[in-house]
N, C-alpha and C positions, 0 to 999 in steps of 0.2 A: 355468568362469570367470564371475564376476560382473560386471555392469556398473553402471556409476555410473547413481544414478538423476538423470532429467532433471526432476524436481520438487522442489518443498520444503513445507515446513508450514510455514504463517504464521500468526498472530491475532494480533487487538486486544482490548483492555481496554473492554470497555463498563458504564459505571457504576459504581460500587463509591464507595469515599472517596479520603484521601487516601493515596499510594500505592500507590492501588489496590486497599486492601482490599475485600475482599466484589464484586470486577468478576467479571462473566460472561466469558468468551476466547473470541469468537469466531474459531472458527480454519476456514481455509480449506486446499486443495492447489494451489501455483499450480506455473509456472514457474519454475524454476533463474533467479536473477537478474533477476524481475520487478520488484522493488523494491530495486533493487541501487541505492545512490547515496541514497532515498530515504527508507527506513524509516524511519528513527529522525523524520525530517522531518513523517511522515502519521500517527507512532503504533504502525507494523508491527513486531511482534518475528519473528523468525523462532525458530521453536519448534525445544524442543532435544527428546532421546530422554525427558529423564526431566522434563518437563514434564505437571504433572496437569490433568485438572479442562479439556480444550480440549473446546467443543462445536463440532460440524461439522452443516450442515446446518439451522440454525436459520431458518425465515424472518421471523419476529420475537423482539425486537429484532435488525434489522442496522445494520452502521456507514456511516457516512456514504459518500459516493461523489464524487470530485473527476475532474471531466475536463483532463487534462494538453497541452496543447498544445508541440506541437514543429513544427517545418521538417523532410522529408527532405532527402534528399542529393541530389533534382531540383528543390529550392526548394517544394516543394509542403505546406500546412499542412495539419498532420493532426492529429489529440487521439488519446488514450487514457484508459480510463478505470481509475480505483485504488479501493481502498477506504481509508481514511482514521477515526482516532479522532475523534469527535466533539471534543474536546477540542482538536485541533489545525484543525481548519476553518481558524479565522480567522487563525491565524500561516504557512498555507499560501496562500488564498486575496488576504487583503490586507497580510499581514507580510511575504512574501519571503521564505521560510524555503527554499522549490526555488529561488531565485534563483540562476545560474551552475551549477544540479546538469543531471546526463544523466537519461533516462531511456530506459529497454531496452525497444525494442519487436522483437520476432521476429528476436533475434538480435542489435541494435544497438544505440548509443547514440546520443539525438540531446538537442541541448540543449533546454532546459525552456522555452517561450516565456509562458506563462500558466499558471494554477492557476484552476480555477471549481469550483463546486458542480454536479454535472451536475444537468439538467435531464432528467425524460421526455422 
C-alpha cells in the first residue's frame, strides 16, 4: 500500500523575458502546503509531473528570500522564511499582496503580519 507523499516540488522563474521566456526554474523540495495561501503571491509554481528543464540544487543564481511575520496562538511574534521571485519583492514587501493571507508553518495557519527582505 502507498502512501501520500508529505512534500512537493516547487520553483521560480528567474530571469528570462517576458513571460518568462528563456527563465532558469529554480526548483526546490519543500513541504506539502508550505506555500499554501501564498504562491502565486511570491512567484512560486508548484511543479507538475510533466514539467521540464527544473534545476535543483543551484547555489547561484538563487531567488530572493522574504521573512514572513505572524502571531502564534500564544500571542508570540514569530517570522518564517520563503523564497520569493525577484520580480514580486516589491508587491510583497510594500504593495500588500500577503495582506489578510495565512501562512503554514508546521502544520498551521497563522495570519500574515509583515513581509521584509530577510536580512543575514
Amino acid at each position: 500500500m502507498a502512501t501520500e507523499s508529505k512534500t512537493q516540488v516547487y520553483y521560480i522563474n528567474l530571469g528570462g523575458t517576458v513571460a518568462n521566456i528563456g527563465a532558469m526554474r529554480f526548483a526546490w523540495r519543500g513541504k506539502k502546503n508550505l506555500y499554501k495561501n501564498i504562491a502565486a503571491g511570491l512567484g512560486v509554481v508548484l511543479a507538475k509531473d510533466t514539467d521540464k528543464a527544473l534545476m535543483f540544487g543551484a547555489n547561484n543564481p538563487r531567488p530572493a528570500e522574504v521573512r514572513i511575520g505572524y502571531t502564534d496562538a500564544s500571542g508570540n511574534s514569530k517570522s518564517t522564511v520563503r523564497f520569493c521571485e525577484p520580480d514580486s519583492i516589491a508587491s510583497v514587501t510594500t504593495g500588500g499582496t500577503l495582506n489578510k493571507k495565512k501562512v503554514w508553518v508546521a502544520g498551521k495557519e497563522y495570519n500574515i503580519n509583515s513581509v521584509n527582505i530577510k536580512s543575514n
